[in-house]
C-alpha positions as CSV (number, residue, x, y, z in Angstrom):
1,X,-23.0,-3.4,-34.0
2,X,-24.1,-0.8,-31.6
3,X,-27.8,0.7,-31.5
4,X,-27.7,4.2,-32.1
5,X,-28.5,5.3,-28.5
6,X,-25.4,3.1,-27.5
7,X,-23.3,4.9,-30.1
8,X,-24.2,8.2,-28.9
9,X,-23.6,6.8,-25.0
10,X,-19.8,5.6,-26.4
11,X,-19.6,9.0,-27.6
12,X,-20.6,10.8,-24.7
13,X,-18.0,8.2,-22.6
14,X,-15.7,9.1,-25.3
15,X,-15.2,12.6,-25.3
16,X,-15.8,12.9,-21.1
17,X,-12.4,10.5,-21.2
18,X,-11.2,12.8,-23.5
19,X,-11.7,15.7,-21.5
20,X,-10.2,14.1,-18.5
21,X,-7.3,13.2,-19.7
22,X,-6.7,17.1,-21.2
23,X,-7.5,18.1,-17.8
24,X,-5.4,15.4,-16.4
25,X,-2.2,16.4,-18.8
26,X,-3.0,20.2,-17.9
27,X,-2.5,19.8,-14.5
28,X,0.4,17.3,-14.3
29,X,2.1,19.8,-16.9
30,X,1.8,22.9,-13.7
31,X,1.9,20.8,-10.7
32,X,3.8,17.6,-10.9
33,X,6.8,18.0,-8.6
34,X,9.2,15.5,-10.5
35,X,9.3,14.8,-14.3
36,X,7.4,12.3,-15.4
37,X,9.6,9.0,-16.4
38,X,8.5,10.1,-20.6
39,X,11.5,12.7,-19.4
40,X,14.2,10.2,-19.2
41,X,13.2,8.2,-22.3
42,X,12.7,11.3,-24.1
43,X,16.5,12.0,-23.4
44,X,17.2,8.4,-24.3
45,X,15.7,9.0,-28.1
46,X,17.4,12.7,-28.3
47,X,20.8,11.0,-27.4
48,X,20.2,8.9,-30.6
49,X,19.6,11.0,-32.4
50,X,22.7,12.7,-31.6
51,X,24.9,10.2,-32.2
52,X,23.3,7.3,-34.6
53,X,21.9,10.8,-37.0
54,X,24.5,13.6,-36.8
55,X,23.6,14.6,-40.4
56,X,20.2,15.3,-39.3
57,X,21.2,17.3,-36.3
58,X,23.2,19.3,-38.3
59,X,20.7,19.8,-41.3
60,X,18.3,21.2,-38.4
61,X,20.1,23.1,-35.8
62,X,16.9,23.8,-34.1
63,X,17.5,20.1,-32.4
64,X,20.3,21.7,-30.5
65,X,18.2,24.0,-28.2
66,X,17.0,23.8,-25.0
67,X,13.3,23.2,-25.7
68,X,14.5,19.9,-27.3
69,X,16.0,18.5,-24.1
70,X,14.9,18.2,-20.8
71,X,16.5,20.3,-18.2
72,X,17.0,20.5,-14.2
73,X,18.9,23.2,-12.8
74,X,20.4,23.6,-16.1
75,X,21.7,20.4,-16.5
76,X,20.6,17.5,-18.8
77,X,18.0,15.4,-17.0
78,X,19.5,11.6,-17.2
79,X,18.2,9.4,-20.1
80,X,16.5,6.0,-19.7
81,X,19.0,3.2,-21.8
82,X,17.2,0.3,-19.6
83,X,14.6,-0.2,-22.7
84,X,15.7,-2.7,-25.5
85,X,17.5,-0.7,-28.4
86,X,14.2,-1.6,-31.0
87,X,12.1,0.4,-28.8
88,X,14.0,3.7,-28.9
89,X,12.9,4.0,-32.3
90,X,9.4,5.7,-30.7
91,X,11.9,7.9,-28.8
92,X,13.9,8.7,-31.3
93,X,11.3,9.9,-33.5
94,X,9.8,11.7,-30.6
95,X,12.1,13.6,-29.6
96,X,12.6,15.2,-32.8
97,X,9.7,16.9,-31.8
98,X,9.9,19.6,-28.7
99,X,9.7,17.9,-25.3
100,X,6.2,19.7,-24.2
101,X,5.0,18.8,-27.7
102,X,6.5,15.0,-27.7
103,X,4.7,14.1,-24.2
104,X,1.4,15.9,-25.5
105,X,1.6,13.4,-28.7
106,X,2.8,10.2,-27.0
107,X,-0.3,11.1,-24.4
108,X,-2.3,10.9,-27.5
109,X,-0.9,8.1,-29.0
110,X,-1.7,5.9,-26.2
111,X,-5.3,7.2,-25.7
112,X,-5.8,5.9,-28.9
113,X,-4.4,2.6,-28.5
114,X,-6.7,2.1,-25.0
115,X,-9.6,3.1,-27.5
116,X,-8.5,1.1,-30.3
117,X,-8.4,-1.9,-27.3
118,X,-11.7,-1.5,-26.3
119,X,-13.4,-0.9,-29.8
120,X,-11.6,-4.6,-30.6
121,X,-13.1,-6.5,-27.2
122,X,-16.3,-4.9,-28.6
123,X,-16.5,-8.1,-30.8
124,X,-15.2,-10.5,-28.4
125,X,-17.3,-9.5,-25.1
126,X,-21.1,-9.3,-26.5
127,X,-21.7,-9.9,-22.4
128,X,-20.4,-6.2,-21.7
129,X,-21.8,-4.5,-24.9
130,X,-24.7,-2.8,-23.2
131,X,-22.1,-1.8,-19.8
132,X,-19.8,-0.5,-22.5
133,X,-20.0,3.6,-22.5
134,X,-19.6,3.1,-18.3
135,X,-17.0,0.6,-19.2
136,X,-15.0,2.7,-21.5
137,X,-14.7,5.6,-18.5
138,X,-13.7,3.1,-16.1
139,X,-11.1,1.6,-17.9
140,X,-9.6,5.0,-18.7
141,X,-9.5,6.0,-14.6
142,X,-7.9,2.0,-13.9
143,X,-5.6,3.2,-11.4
144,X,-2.5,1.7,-13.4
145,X,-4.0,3.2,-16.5
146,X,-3.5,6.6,-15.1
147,X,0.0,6.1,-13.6
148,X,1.1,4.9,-17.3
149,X,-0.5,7.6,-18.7
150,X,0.7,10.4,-16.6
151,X,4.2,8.8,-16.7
152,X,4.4,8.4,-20.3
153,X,5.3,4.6,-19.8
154,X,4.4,2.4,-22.6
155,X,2.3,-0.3,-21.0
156,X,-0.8,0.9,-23.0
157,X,0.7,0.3,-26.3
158,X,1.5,-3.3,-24.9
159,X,-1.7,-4.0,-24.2
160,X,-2.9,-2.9,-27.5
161,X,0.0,-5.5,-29.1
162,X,-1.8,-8.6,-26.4
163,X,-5.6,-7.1,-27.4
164,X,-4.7,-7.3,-31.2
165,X,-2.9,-11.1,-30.3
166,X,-5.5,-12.1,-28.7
167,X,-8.0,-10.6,-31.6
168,X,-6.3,-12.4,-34.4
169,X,-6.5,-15.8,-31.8
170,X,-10.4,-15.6,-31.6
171,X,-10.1,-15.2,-35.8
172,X,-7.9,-18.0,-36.2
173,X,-5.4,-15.8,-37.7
174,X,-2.8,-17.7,-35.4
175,X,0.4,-16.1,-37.8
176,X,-1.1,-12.1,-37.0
177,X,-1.4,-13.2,-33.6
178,X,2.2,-14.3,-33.1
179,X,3.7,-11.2,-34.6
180,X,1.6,-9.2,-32.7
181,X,2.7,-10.6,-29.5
182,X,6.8,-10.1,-30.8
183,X,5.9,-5.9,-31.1
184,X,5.4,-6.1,-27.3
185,X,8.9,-7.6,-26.3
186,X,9.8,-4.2,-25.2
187,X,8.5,-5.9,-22.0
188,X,10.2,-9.6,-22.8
189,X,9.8,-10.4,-19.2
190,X,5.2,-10.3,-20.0
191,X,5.7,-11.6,-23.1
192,X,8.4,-14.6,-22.8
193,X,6.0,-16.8,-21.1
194,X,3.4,-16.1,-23.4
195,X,5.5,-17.1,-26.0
196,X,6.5,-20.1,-24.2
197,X,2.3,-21.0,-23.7
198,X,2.4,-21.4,-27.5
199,X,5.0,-23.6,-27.8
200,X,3.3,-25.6,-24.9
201,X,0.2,-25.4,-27.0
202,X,1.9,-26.4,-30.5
203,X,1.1,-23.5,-32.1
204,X,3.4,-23.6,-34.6
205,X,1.9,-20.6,-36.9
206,X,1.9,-18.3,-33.5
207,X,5.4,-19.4,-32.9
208,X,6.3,-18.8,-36.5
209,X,5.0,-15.0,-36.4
210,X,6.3,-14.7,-33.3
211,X,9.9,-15.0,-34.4
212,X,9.2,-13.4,-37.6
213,X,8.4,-10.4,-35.3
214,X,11.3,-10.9,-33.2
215,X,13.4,-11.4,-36.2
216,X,12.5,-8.0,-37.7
217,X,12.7,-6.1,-34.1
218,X,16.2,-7.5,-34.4
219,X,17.0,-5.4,-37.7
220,X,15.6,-2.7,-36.2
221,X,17.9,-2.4,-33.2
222,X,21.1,-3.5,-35.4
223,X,20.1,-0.5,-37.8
224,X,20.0,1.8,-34.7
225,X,22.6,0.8,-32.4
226,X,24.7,-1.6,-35.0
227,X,25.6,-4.7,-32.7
228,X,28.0,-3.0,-30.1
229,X,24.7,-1.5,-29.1
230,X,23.3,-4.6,-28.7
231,X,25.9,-6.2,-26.9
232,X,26.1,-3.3,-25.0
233,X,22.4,-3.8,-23.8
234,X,23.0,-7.3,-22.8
235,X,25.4,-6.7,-20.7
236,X,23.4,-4.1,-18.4
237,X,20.8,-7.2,-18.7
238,X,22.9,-9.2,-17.1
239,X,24.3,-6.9,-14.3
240,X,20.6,-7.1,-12.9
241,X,21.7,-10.5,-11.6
242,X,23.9,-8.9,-9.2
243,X,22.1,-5.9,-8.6
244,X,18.3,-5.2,-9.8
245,X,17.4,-2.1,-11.6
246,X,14.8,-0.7,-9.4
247,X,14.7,1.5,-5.7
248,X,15.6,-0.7,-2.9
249,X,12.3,-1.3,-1.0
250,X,10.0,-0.6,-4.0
251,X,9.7,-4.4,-4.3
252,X,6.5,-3.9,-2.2
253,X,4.3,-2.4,-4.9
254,X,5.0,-4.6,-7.6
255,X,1.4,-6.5,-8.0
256,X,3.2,-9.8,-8.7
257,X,4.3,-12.5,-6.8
258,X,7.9,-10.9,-6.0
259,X,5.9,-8.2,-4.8
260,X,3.5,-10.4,-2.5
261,X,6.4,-12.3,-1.3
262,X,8.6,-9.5,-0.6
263,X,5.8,-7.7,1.6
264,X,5.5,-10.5,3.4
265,X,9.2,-11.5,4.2
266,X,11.0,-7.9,4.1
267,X,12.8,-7.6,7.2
268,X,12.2,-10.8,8.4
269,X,14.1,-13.5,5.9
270,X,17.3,-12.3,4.0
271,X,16.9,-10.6,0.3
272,X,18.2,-13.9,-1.0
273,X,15.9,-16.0,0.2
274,X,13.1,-13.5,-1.0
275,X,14.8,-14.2,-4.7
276,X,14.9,-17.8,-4.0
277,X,11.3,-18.6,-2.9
278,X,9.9,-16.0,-5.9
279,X,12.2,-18.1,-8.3
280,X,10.1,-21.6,-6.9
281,X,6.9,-20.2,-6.3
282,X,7.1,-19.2,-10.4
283,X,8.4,-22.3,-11.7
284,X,5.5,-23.9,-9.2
285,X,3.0,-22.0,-10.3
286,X,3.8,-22.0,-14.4
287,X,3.5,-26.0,-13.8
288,X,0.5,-25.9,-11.9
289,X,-1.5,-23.5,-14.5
290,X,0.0,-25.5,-17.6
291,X,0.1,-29.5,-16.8
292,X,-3.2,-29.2,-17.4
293,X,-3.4,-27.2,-20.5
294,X,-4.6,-29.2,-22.9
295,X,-8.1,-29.6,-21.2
296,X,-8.7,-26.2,-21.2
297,X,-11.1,-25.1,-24.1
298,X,-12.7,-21.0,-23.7
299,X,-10.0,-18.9,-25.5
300,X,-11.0,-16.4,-23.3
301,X,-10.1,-18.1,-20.4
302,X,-6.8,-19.8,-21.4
303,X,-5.8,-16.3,-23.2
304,X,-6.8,-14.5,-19.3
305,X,-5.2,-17.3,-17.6
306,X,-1.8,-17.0,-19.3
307,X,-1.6,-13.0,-19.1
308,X,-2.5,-13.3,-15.6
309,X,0.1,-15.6,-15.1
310,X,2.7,-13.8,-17.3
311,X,2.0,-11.0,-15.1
312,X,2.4,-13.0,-11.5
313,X,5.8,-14.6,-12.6
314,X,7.4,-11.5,-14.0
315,X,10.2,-10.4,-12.2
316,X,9.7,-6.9,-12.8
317,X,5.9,-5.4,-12.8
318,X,5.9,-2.0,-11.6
319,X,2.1,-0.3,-11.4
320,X,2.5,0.9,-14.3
321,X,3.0,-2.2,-16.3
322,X,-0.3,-3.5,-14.4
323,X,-2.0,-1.6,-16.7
324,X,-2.3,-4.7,-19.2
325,X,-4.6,-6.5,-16.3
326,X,-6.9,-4.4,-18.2
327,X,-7.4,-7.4,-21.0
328,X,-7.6,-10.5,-18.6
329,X,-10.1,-8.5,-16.2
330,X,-12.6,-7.6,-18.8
331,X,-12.2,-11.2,-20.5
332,X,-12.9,-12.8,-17.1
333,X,-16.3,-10.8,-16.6
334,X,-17.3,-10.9,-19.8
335,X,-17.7,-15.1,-18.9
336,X,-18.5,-14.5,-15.8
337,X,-21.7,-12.9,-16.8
338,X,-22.4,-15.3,-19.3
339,X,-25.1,-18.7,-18.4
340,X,-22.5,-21.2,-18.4
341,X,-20.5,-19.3,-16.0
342,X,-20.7,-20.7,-12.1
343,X,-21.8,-19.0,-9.4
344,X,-18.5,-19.3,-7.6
345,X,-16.6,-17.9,-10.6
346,X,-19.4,-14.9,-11.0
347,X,-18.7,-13.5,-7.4
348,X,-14.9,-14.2,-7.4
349,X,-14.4,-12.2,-10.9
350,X,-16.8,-9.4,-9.3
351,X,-15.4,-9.2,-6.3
352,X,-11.5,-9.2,-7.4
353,X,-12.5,-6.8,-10.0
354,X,-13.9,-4.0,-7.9
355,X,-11.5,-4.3,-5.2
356,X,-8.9,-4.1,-7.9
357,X,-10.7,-1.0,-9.0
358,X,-11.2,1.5,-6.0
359,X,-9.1,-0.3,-3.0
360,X,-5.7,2.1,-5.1
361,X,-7.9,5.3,-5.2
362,X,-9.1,4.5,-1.7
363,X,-5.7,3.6,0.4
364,X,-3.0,4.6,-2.1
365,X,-0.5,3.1,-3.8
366,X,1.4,0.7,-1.0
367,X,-1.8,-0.7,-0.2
368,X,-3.5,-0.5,-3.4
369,X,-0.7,-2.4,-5.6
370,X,-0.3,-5.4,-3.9
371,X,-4.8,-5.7,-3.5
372,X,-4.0,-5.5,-7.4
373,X,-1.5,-8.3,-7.0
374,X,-3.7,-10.5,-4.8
375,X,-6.7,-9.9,-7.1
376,X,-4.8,-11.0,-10.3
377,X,-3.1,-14.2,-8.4
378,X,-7.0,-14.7,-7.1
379,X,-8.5,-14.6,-10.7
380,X,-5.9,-16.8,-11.8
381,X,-6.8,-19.1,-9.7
382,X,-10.4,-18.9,-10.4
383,X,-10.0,-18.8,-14.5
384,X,-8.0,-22.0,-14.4
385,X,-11.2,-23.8,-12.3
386,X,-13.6,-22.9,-14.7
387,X,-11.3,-23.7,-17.7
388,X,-11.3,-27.2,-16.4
389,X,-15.3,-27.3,-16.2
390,X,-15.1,-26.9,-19.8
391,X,-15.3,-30.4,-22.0
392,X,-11.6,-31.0,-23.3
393,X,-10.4,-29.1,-26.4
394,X,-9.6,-30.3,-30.1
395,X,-5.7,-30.9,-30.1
396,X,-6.3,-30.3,-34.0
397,X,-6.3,-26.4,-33.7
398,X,-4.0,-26.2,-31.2
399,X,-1.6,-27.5,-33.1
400,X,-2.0,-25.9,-36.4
């Protein structure tokens, strides 16, 4: 447990993050020049409302005004229906609330669950316990932190659900951890090859939770959006074959390897190609990182290893969702301070991690995002050296 001096310095760290963030919401609230994307999910939820809880709407007419929808030049601002139908049920109970209100709250909501992250790595990083009130404020001001925040995205909350997993891991509770991971498969395309790591490791009790967890996100949906809603998802699902969701030419600040590729090869090899080589390099690099997996013994690292490389072979990471770097960064330098750690591994995880840090701050977000990317593929790299240095693992708990 913390000395006293260290809870009063957590304090301190605690309440100047608190204060930034109230500053922060204050003066996105008077100058941000677009609304923030919480805008279009917060339509998403109200249109549920609408139509799944009519009853409701008309118990409380109040839900029919204008401060409970989101307006631009007096039309409806255009809902969000690209999240999975389970996860409206956050929007649809926010946006029985006002709009200003709702955004204040879900800003809230996910300051809490980066503190509740932090005050669970407490246990599981003794090598950054005395760094920890200057760690708190830099977390908070992680550049993809901020954007999430500001935007009212929820890649906080999923890094929360992969903290909590990777908690109930380092416990043994190997059922927890599974379910833990489902909650997050409002970002499938993070989670899926996480879930796939356990099935590579024989966890059969993660795997169990985990479809427990996916079995009760199921029910969810079907109660809100009865199966035509479901159906109807998939198929926008699978119209981002033919045409993906996102800007054309916003490929570039995804920190993944679609990102790094697509910098590199934009204008000079067709789009196809680009999808082609990403496709490869991700099957190439998922084999590379796991033939090998049963040699590696650190939880830490294997747990680091496999978010990073969730993260690198998602199709879809906008800055946002880099957020959840957060967890493999500090796991990584947490060992890399530790005596075991080698030299080689100390400097990379240092170096990766302040670059990471300051290089978006310093030279914006087209520069800043793919640094971000090449960090994360970098410390990948590095994590899966130092696993091997490691003596070989029991296959006994791996497969229990």
């Amino acid at each position: 447990m913390p000395s006293a001096k260290q809870r009063w310095l957590i304090l301190v760290s605690a309440l100047v993050i608190v204060g930034f963030q109230v500053g922060l919401f204050y003066a996105m609230q008077r100058f941000q020049s677009r609304k923030p994307d919480f805008a279009s999910l917060y339509q998403a939820g109200r249109k549920l409302d609408h139509q799944r809880f009519p009853s409701l709407i008309d118990r409380f007419p109040s839900l029919k005004s204008v401060e409970y929808s989101v307006q631009i030049d007096g039309h409806d601002f255009d809902s969000d229906n690209l999240h999975p139908p389970y996860e409206m049920l956050i929007y649809a109970s926010l946006a029985l609330l006002k709009f200003r209100i709702s955004y204040l709250v879900w800003w809230a909501f996910n300051l809490g669950c980066l503190f509740l992250c932090m005050f669970i790595l407490w246990f599981h990083a003794p090598k950054l316990q005395s760094s920890y009130p200057y760690l708190l404020i830099i977390v908070a001001t992680f550049f993809p932190v901020l954007v999430s925040m500001v935007q009212g995205q929820n890649s906080v909350l999923l890094l929360a659900f992969l903290t909590l997993c990777f908690g109930s891991f380092e416990k043994n509770h190997d059922f927890r951890a599974g379910f833990a991971l489902a909650m997050g498969m409002f970002k499938f395309v993070i989670v899926i090859p996480l879930a796939f790591w356990l099935i590579l490791e024989r966890r059969w009790r993660s795997l169990a939770g985990f479809l427990c967890g996916c079995v009760a996100l199921f029910f969810v949906a079907l109660w809100l959006v009865r199966m035509e809603g479901i159906f109807s998802y998939l198929g926008l699902l699978t119209g981002f074959g033919r045409k993906a969701p996102e800007q054309p030419g916003t490929e570039g600040i995804m920190p993944n390897l679609r990102g790094l590729l697509h910098l590199v090869g934009s204008g000079v090899v067709p789009e196809i190609w680009i999808a082609a080589i990403t496709l490869l390099a991700s099957i190439a690099l998922l084999i590379w990182v796991d033939l090998r997996l049963s040699q590696y013994k650190n939880m830490s690292l294997r747990f680091a290893t496999q978010v990073l490389l969730a993260c690198m072979i998602s199709y879809h990471l906008y800055p946002h969702d880099s957020a959840v770097l957060v967890l493999p960064f500090l796991l990584l330098l947490n060992h890399a301070l530790e005596d075991a750690a080698g030299k080689t591994f100390r400097i990379a995880v240092l170096t990766c991690t302040i670059c990471a840090y300051l290089v978006p701050f310093v030279a914006g977000l087209y520069v800043g995002m793919p640094v971000i990317g090449a960090t994360s593929l970098a410390l990948m790299i590095f994590a899966r050296s130092e696993a091997l240095k490691n003596p070989v693992m029991s296959t006994a708990h791996a497969r229990s």
